[in-house]
C-alpha positions in Angstrom: 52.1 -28.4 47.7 54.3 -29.7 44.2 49.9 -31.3 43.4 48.0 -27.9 44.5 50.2 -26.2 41.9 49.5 -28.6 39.0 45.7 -28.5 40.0 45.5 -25.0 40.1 47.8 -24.7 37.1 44.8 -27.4 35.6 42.3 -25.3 36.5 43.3 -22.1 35.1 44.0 -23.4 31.9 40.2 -24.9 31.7 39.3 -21.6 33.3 41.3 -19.8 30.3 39.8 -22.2 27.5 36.4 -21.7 28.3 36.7 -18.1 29.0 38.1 -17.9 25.1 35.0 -20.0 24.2 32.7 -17.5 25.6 35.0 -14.7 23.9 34.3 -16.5 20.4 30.9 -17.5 21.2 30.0 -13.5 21.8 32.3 -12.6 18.6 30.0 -14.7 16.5 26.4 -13.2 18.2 28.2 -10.0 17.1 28.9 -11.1 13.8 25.6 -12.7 13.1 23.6 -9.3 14.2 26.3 -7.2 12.3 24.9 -9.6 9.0 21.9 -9.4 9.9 21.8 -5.4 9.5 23.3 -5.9 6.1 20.8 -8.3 5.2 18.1 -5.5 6.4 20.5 -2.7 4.3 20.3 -5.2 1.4 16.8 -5.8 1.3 16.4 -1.8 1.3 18.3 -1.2 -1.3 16.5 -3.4 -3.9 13.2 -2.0 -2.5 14.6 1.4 -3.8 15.7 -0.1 -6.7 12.5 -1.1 -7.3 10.8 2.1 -6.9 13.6 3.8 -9.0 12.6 1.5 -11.9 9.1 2.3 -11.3 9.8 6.0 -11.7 12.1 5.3 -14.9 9.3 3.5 -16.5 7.0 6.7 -15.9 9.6 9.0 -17.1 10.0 7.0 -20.3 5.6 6.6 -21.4 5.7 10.1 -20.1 8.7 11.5 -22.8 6.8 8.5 -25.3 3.4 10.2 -24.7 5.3 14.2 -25.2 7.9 12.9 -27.9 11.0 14.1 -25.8 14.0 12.2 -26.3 15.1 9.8 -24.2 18.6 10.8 -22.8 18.2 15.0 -22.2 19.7 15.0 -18.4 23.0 15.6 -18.6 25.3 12.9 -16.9 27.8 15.3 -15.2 24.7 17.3 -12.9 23.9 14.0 -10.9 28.0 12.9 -10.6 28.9 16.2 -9.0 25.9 15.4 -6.5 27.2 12.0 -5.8 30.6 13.0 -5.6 29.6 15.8 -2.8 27.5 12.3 -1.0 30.5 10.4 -1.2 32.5 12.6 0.7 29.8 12.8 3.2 29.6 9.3 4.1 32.8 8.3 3.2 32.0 5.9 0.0 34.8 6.0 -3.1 33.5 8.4 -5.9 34.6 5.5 -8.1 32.6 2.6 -6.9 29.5 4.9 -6.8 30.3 5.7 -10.0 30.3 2.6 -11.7 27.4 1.4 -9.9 25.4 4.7 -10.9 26.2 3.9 -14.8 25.2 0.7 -14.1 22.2 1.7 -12.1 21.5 4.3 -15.0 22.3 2.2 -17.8 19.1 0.3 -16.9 17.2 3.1 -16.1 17.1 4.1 -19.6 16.5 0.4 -20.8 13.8 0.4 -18.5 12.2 3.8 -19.9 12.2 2.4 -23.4 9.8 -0.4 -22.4 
C-alpha cells in the first residue's frame, strides 16, 4: 500500500506539471493573438496617419494657392473635443495631448511643403 501512495503521489505531480504546461502553453496563444491585434491597431493607425498627412498637405497648397496663413484654427477647439474622447474611451487627456501636439506639430510642417 506504503508504493501505491508514492506512485500515485508520482503521478499527480506529473499530472500537475503538465497540466501547468498546458496552462502556460494557452497563456502564451492568448498573448500572441492579444499582439497580434495590436500589431493590426498599429498598422491602422499609421494608415490614418498617412491619410491625415495627405489632407495636411492639401490644406497647406490650398491656403498657398488663397494666401491664408498657415496656423488660423485655434488649438483649444480640437483639445476640448479630445478631452470629451478621452473620457469616452478612457485614454489620459495628457498622453493624447502630447501626442496631438506632436501629431500637429507635423501637420503644419507637412502643409508648408
Amino acid at each position: 500500500m506504503h508504493q501505491y501512495n508514492a506512485y500515485a503521489k508520482q503521478i499527480r505531480k506529473k499530472f500537475i506539471h503538465q497540466l501547468l504546461q498546458i496552462e502556460r502553453r494557452l497563456i502564451m496563444q492568448n498573448l500572441e493573438q492579444l499582439r497580434e491585434k495590436i500589431d493590426v491597431i498599429d498598422a491602422a493607425i499609421i494608415k490614418k496617419l498617412a491619410e491625415r498627412q495627405k489632407l495636411a498637405r492639401r490644406i497647406g497648397k490650398f491656403k498657398a494657392a488663397n494666401n491664408i496663413p498657415l496656423k488660423i484654427r485655434p488649438e483649444n477647439k480640437p483639445a476640448a473635443a479630445y478631452e470629451k474622447l478621452c473620457e469616452q474611451y478612457d485614454l489620459s487627456p495628457d498622453f493624447v495631448k502630447r501626442l496631438f501636439k506632436i501629431i500637429i506639430t507635423h501637420s503644419r510642417k507637412q502643409q508648408k511643403k
